[in-house]
N, CA and C atoms as a LAMMPS dump frame, in Angstrom:
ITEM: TIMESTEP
0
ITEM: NUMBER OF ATOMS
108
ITEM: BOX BOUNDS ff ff ff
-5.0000000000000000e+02 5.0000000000000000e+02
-5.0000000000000000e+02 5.0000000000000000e+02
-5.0000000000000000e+02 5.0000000000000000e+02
ITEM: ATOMS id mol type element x y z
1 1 1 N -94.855 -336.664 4.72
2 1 2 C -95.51 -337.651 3.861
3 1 3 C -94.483 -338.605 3.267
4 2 1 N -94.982 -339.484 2.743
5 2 2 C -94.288 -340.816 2.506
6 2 3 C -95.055 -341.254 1.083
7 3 1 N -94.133 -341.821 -0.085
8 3 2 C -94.369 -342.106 -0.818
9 3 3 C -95.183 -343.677 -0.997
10 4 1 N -96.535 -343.514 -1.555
11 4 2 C -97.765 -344.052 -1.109
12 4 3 C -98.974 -343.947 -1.239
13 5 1 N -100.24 -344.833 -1.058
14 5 2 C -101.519 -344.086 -0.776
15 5 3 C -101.878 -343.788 0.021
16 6 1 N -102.005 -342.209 -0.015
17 6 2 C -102.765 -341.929 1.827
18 6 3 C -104.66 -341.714 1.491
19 7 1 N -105.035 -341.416 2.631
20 7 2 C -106.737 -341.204 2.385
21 7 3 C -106.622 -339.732 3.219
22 8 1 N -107.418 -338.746 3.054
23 8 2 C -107.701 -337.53 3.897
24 8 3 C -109.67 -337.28 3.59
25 9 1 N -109.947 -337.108 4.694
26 9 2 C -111.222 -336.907 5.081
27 9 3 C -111.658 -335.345 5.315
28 10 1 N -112.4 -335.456 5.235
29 10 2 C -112.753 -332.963 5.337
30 10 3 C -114.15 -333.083 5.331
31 11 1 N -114.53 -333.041 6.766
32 11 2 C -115.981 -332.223 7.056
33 11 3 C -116.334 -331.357 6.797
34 12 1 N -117.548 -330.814 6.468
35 12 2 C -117.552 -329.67 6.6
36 12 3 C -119.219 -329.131 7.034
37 13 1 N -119.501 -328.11 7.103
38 13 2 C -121.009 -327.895 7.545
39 13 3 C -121.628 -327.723 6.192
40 14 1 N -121.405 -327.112 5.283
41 14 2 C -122.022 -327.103 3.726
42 14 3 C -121.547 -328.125 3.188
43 15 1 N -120.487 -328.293 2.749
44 15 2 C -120.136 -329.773 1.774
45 15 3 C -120.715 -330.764 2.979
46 16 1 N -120.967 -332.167 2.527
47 16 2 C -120.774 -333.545 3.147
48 16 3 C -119.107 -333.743 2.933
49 17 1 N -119.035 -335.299 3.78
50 17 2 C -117.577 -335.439 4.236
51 17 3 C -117.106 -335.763 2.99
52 18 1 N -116.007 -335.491 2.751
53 18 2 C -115.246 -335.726 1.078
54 18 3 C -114.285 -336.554 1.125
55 19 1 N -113.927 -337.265 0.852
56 19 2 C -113.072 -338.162 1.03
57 19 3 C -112.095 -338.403 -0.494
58 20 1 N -110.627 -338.474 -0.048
59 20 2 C -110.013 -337.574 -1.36
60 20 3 C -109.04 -338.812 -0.996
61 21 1 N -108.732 -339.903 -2.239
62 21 2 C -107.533 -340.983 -2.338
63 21 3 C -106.772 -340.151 -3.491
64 22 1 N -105.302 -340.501 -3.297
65 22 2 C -104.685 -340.312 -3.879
66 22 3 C -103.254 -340.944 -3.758
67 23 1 N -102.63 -341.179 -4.564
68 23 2 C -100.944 -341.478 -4.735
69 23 3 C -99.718 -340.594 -5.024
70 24 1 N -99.001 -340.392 -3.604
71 24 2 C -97.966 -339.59 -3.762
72 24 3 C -96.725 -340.16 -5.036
73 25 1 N -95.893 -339.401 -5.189
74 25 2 C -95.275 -340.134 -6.397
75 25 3 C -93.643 -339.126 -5.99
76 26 1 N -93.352 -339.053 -7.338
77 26 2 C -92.396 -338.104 -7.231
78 26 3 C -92.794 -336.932 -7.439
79 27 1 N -93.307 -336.412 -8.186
80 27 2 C -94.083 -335.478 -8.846
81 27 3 C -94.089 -334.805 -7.769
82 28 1 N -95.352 -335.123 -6.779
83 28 2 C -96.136 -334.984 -6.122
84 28 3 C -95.144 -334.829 -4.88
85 29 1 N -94.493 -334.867 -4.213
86 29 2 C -93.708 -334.71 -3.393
87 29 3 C -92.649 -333.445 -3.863
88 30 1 N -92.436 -333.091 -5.146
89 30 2 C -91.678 -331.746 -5.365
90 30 3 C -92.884 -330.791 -5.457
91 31 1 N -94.388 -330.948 -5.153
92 31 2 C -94.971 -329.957 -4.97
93 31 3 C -95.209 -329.198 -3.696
94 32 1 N -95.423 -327.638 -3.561
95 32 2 C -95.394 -327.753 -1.836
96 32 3 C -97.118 -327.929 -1.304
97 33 1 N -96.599 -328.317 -0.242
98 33 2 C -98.607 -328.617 0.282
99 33 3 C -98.395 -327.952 1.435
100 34 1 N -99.493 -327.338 1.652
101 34 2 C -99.847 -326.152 3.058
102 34 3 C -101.21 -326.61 3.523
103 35 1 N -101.019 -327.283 4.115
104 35 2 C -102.201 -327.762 5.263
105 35 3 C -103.078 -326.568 6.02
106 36 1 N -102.313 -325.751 6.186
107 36 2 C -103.622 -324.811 6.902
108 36 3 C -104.11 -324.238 5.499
């Protein structure tokens, strides 16, 4: 990731599609993120 706005999208069969904006920062880049 890159410091920025990204968009991420998440289907799902119970939820509808969610759509999640956000801005990486510094902060946010010393946190860890686990995708699976």
């Amino acid at each position: 990731f890159s410091v920025g706005k990204h968009t991420f999208k998440f289907k799902s069969e119970i939820i509808p599609t969610l759509e999640f904006n956000f801005e990486l920062g510094a902060e946010n880049l010393n946190q860890k993120f686990d995708p699976k």
